[in-house]
DRENKOL-379778 format. One record per residue: residue number from 1; residue in one letter; chain; y, z, x of N, C-alpha, C in turn. Coordinates in Angstrom, 3 decimals, m for minus. Atoms other than C-alpha are relative to their C-alpha. Example, Ala and Ser with C-alpha at 12.3 -4.5 7.8 and 13.67 -1.06 7.14 Angstrom:
2
ATOM seq type mol      n.Y      n.Z      n.X     ca.Y     ca.Z     ca.X      c.Y      c.Z      c.X
ATOM   1    A   A   m1.190    0.000    0.890   m4.500    7.800   12.300    1.200    0.000    0.900
ATOM   2    S   A   m1.190   m0.060   m0.820   m1.060    7.140   13.670    1.090    0.730   m0.770
END
This chain:
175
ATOM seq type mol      n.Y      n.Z      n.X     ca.Y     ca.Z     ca.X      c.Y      c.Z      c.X
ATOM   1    X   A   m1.185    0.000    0.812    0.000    0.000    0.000    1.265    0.000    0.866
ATOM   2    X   A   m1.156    0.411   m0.292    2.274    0.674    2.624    0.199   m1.146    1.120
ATOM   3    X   A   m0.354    1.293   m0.574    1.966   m2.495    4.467    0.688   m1.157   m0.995
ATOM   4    X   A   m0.921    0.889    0.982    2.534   m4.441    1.169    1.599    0.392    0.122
ATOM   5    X   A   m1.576   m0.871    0.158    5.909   m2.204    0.861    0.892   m0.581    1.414
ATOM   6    X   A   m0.875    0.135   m1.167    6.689   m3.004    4.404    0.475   m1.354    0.112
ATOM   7    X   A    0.430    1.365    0.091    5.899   m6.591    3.913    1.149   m0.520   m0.925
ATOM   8    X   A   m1.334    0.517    0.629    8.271   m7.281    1.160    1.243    0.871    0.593
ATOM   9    X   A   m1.304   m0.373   m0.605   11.197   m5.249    2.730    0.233   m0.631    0.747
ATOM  10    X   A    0.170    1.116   m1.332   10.463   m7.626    5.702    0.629   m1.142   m0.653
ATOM  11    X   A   m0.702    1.458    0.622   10.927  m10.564    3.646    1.210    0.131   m1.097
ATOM  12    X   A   m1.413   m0.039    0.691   13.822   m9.311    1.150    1.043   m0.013    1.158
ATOM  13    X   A   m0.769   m0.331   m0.935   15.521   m8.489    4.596    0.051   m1.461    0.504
ATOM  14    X   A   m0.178    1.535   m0.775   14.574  m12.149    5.834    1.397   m1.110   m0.798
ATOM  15    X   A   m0.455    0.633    1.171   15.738  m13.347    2.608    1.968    0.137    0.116
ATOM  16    X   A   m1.182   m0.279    0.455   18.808  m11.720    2.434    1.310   m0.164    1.870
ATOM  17    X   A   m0.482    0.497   m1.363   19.879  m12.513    6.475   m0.072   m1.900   m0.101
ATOM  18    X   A    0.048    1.515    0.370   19.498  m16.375    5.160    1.181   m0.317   m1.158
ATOM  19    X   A   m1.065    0.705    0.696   21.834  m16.089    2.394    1.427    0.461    0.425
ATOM  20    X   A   m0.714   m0.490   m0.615   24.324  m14.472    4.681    0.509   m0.967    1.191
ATOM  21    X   A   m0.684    1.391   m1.082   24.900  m18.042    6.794    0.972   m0.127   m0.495
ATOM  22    X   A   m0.940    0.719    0.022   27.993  m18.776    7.074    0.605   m1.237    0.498
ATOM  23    X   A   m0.187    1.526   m0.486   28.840  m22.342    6.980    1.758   m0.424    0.427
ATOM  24    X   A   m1.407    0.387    0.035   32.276  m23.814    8.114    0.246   m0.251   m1.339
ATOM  25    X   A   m0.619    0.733    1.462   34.599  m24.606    5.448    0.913   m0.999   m0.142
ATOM  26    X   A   m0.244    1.608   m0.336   36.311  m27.501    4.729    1.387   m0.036    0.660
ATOM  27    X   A   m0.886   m0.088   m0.881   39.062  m28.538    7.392    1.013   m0.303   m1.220
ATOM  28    X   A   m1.094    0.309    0.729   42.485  m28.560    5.701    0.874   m1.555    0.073
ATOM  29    X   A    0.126    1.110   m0.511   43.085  m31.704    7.116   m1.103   m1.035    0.404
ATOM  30    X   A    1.407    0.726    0.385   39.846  m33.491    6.095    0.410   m1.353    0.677
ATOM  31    X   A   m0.176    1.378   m0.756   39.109  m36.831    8.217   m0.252   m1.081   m1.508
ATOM  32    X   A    0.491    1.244    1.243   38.718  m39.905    5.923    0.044   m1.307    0.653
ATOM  33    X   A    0.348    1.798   m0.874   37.896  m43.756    6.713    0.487   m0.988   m0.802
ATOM  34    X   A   m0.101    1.018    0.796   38.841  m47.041    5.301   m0.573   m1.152    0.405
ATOM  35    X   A    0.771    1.347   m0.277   36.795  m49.904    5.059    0.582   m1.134   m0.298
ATOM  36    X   A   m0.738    0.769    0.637   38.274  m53.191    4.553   m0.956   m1.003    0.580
ATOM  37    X   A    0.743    0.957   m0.260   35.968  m56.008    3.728   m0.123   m1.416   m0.502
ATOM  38    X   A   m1.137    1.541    0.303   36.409  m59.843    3.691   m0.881   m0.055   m1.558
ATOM  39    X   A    0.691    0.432    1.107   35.165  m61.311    0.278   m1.598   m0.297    0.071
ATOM  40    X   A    1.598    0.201   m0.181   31.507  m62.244    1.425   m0.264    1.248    1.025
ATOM  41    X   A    0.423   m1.803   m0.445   31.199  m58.264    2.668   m0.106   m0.474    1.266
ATOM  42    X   A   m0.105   m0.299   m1.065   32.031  m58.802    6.386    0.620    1.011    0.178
ATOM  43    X   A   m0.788   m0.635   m0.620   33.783  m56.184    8.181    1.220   m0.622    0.496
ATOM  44    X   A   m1.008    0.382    0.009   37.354  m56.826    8.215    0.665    1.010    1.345
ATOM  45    X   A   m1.036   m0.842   m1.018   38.859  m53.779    9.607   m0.186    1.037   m0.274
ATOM  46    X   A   m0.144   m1.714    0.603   38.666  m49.576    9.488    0.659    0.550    0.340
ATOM  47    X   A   m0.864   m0.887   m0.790   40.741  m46.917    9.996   m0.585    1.720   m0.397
ATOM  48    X   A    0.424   m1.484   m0.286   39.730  m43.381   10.710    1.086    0.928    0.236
ATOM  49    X   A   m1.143   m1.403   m0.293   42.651  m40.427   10.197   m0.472    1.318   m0.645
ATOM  50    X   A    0.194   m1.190    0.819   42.855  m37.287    8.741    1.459   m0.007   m0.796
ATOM  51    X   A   m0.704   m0.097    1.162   44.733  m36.146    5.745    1.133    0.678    0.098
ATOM  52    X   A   m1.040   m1.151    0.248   47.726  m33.950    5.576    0.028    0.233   m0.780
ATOM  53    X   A   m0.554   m0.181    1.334   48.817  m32.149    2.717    1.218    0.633   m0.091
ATOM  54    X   A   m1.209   m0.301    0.288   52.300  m32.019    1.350    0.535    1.411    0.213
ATOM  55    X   A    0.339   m1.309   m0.074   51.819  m28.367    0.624    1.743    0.472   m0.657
ATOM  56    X   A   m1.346   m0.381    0.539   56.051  m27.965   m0.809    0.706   m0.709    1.124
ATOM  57    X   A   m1.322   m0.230   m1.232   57.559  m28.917    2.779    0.317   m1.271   m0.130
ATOM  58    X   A   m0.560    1.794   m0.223   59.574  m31.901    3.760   m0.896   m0.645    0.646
ATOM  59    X   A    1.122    0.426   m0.835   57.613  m34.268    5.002    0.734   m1.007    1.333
ATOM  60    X   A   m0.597    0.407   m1.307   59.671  m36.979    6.829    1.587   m0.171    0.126
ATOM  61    X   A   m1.427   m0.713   m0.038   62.963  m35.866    8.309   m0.277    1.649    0.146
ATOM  62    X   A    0.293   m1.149   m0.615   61.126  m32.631    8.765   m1.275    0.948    0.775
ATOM  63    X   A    1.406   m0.138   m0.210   57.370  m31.889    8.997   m0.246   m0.950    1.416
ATOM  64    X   A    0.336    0.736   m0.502   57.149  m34.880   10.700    1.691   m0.709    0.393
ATOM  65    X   A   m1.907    0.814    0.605   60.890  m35.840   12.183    0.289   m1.247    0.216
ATOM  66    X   A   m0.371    1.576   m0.526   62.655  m39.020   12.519    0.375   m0.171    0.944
ATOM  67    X   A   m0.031    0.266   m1.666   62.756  m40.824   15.937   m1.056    0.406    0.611
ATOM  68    X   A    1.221   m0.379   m0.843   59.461  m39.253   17.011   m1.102   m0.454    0.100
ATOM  69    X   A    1.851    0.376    0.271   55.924  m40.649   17.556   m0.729    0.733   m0.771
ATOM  70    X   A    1.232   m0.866    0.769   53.698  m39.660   15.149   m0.951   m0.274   m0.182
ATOM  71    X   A    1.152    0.184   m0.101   50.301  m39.632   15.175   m0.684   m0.994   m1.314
ATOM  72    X   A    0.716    0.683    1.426   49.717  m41.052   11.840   m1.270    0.826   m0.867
ATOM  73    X   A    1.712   m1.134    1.220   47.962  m37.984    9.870    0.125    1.308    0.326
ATOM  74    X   A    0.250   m1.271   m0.943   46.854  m35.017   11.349   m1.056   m0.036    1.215
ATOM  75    X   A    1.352   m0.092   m1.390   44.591  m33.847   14.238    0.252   m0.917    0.970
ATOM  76    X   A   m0.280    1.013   m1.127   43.642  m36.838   16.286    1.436   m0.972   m0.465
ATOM  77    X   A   m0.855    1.506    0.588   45.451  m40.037   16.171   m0.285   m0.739   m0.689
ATOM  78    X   A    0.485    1.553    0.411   44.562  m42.687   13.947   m0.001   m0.662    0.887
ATOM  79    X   A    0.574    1.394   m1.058   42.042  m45.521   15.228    0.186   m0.612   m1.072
ATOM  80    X   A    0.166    1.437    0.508   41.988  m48.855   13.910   m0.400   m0.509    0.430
ATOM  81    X   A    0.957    1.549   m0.791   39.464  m51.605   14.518   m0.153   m0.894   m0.182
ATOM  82    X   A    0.175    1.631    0.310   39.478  m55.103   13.764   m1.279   m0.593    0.757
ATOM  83    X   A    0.881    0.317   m0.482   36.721  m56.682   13.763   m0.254   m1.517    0.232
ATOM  84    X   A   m0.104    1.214   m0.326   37.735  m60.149   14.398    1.822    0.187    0.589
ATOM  85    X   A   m1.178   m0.265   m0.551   41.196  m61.165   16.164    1.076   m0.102   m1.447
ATOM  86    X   A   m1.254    0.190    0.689   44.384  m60.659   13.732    1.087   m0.684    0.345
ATOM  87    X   A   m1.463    0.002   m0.478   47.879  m60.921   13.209    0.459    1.316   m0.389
ATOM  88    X   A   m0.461   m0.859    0.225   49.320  m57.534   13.047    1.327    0.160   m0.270
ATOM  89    X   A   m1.989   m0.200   m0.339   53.073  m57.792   11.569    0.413   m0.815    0.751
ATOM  90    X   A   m0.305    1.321   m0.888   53.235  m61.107   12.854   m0.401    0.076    1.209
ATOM  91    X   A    0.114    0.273   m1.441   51.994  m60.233   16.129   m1.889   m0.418    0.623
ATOM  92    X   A    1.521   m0.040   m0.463   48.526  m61.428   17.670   m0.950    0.686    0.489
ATOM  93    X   A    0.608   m1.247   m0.243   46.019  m58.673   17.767   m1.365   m0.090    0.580
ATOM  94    X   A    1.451    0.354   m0.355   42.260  m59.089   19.607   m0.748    0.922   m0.782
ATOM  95    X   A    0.859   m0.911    0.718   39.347  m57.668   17.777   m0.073    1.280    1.129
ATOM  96    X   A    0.281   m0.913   m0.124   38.956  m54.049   18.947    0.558    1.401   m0.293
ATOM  97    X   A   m0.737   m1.710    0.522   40.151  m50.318   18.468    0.978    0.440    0.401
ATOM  98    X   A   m0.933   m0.548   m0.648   43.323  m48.845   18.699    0.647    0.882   m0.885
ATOM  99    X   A   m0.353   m1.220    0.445   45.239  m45.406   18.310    1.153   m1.219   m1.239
ATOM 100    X   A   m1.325    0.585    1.019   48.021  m46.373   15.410    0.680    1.391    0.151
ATOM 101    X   A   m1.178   m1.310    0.681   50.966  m44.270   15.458    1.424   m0.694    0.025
ATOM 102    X   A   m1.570    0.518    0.594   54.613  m44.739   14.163    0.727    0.714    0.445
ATOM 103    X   A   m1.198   m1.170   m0.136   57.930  m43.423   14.358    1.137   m0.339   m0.898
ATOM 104    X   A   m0.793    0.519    1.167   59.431  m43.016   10.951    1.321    0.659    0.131
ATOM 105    X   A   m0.887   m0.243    0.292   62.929  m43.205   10.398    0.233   m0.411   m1.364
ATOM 106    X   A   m0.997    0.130    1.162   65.220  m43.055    7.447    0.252   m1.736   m1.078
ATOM 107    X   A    0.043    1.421    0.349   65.672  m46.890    7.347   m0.952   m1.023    0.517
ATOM 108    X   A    1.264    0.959   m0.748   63.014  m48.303    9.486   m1.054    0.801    0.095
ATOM 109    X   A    1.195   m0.915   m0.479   59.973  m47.150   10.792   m0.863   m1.470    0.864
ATOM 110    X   A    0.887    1.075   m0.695   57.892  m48.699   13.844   m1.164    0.563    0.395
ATOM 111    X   A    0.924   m0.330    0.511   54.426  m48.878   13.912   m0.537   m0.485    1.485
ATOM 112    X   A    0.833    0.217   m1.522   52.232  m49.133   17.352   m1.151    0.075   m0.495
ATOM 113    X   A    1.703    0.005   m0.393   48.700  m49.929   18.315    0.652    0.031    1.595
ATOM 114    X   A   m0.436   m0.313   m1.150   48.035  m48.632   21.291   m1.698   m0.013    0.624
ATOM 115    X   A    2.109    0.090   m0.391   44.683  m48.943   23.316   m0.419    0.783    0.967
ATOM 116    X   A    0.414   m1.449   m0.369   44.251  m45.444   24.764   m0.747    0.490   m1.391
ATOM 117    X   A    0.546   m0.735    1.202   41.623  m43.701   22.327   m0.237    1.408    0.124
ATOM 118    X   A    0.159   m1.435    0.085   40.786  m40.234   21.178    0.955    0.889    0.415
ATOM 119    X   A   m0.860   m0.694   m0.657   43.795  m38.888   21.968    0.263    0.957   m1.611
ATOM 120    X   A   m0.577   m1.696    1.098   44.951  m35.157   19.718    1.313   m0.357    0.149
ATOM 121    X   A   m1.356    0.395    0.506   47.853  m35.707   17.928    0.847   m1.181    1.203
ATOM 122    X   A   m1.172    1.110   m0.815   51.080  m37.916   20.117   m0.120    0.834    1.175
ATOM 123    X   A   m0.353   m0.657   m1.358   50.969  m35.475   23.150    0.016   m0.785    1.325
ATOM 124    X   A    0.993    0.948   m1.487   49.001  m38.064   25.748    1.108   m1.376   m0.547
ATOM 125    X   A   m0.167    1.761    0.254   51.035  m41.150   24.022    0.696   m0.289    1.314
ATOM 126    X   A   m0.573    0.564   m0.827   51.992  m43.266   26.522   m0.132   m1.660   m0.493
ATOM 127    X   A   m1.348    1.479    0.159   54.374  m46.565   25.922   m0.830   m0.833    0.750
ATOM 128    X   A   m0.229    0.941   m1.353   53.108  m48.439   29.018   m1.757   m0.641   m1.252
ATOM 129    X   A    1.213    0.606    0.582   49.651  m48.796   26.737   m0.015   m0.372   m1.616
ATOM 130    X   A   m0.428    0.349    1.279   51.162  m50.226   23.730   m0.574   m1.639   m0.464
ATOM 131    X   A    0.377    0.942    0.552   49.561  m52.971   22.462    0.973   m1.267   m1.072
ATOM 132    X   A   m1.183    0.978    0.596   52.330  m54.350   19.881    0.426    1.338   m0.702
ATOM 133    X   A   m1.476   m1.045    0.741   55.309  m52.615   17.748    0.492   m0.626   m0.656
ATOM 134    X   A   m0.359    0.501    1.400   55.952  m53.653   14.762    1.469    0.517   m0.737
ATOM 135    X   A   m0.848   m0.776    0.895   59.027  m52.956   12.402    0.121   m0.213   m1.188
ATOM 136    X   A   m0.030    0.326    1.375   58.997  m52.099    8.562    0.688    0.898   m0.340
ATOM 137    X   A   m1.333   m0.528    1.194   61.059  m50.788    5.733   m0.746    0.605   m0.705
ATOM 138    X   A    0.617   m1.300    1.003   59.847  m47.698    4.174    0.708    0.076   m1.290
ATOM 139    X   A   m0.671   m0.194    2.065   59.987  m47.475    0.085   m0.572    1.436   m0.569
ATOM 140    X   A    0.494   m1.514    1.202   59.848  m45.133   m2.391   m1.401   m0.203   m0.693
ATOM 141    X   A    0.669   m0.227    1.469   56.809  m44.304   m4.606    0.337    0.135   m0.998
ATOM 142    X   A    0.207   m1.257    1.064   56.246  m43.790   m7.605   m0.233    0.981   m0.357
ATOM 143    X   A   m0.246   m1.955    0.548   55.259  m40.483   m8.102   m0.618    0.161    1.205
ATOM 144    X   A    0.194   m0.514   m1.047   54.700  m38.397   m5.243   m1.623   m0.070    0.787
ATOM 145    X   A    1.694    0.325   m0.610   51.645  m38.640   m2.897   m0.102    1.436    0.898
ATOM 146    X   A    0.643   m1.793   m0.766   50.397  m34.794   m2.122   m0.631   m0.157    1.666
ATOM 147    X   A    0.923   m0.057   m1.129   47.726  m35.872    0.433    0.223   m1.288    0.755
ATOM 148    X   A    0.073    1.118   m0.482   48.606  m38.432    3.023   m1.247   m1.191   m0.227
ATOM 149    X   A    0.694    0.821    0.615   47.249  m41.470    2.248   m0.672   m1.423    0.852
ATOM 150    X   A   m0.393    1.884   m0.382   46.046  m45.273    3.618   m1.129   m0.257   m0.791
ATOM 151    X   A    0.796    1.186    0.492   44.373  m48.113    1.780    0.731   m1.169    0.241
ATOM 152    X   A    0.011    1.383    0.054   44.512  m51.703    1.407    0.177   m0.516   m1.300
ATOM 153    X   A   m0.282    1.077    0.911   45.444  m54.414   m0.636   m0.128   m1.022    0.370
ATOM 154    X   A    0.622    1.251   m0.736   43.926  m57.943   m0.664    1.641   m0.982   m0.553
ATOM 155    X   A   m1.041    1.373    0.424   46.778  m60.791   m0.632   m0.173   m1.072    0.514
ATOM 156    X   A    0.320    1.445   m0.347   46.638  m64.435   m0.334   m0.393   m0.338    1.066
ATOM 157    X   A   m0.125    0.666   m1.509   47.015  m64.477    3.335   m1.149    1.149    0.781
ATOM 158    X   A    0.460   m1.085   m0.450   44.900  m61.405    3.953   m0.740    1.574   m0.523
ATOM 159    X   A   m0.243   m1.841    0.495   45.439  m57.524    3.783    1.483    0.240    0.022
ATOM 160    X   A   m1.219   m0.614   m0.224   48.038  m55.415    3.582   m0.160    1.576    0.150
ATOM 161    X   A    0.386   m1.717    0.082   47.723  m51.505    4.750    1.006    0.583   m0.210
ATOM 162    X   A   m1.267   m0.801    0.495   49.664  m49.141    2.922   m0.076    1.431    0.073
ATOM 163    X   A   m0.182   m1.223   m0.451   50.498  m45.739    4.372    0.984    0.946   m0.507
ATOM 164    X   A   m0.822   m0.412    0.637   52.089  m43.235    2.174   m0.529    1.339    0.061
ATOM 165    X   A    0.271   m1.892   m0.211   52.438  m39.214    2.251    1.450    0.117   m0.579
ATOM 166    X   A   m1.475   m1.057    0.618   55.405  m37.301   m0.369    0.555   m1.355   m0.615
ATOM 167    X   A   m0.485    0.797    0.809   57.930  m39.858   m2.143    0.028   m1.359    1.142
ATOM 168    X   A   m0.586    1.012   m0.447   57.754  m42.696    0.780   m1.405   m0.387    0.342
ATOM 169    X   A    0.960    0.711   m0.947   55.159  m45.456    2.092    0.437   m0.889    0.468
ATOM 170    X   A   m0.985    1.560   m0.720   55.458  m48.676    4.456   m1.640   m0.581   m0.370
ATOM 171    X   A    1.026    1.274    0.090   53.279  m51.870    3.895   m0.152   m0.842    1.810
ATOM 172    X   A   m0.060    0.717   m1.289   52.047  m53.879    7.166   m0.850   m1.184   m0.217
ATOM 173    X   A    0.896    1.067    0.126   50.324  m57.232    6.860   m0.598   m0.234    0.984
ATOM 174    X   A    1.070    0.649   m1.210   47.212  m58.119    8.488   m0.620   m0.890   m0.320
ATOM 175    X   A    0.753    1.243    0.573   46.017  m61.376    8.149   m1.194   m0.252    1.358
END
């Protein structure tokens, strides 16, 4: 009898040291991907960032200020990969991976590929490995965008990636 007794205390004790795992929980800045694929399901292009969230604060002009490199998200940097050669914003792009980061202002905002990877947040950016630099005109939303954002849109000539976080996004054409 008292081996049974010991036997289940053994295993309620196993039991109860198993439901006592603690798992991570989810990053506040969750990574996310975008697939972008031609009409007969090739691989077009992806991008890999993480999310921000609005959370009440300013976002650009303060969170994130104007005139500065920004990573494009949180955490790392946004990659981007093409999987054939582009045009990026009119400029000629070769198929492969590169950091994306911007630097939004008020009336403009310019947009880099850069072909240093894995780099944490803008700290490591360096200019000299800039791939092209684009310039676009940031708009308003419609209603506010909580969680930074990117997708796509298919147009005649292409794509178009649209990057939006709080009342503003910019469009970039990639054909």
């Amino acid at each position: 009898m008292k081996t049974k007794i010991l036997s289940l205390f053994i295993v309620a004790l196993c039991f109860n040291s198993l439901q006592a795992q603690n798992f991570p929980k989810v990053d506040i800045s969750p990574m996310d991907a975008v697939i972008v694929r031609t009409d007969d399901g090739q691989s077009f292009m992806r991008i890999i960032y993480s999310r921000p969230q609005k959370k009440g604060r300013e976002i650009f002009g303060g969170l994130v200020p104007y005139g500065e490199v920004w990573r494009t998200g949180a955490n790392e940097a946004t990659e981007i990969t093409f999987y054939e050669k582009v045009t990026f914003g009119g400029k000629p792009i070769d198929a492969g991976t590169y950091s994306l980061f911007t630097i939004p202002n008020k009336d403009k905002w310019t947009v880099i590929l850069n072909k240093e990877l894995n780099q944490w947040g803008a700290y490591q950016y360096d200019s000299s490995k800039d791939v092209a630099r684009i310039e676009v005109k940031p708009k308003s939303t419609v209603a506010n965008v909580e969680t930074f954002s990117i997708t796509s849109k298919k147009v005649d000539k292409g794509y178009h990636l649209l990057l939006g976080w709080d009342d503003t996004y910019i469009e970039i054409p990639v054909y």
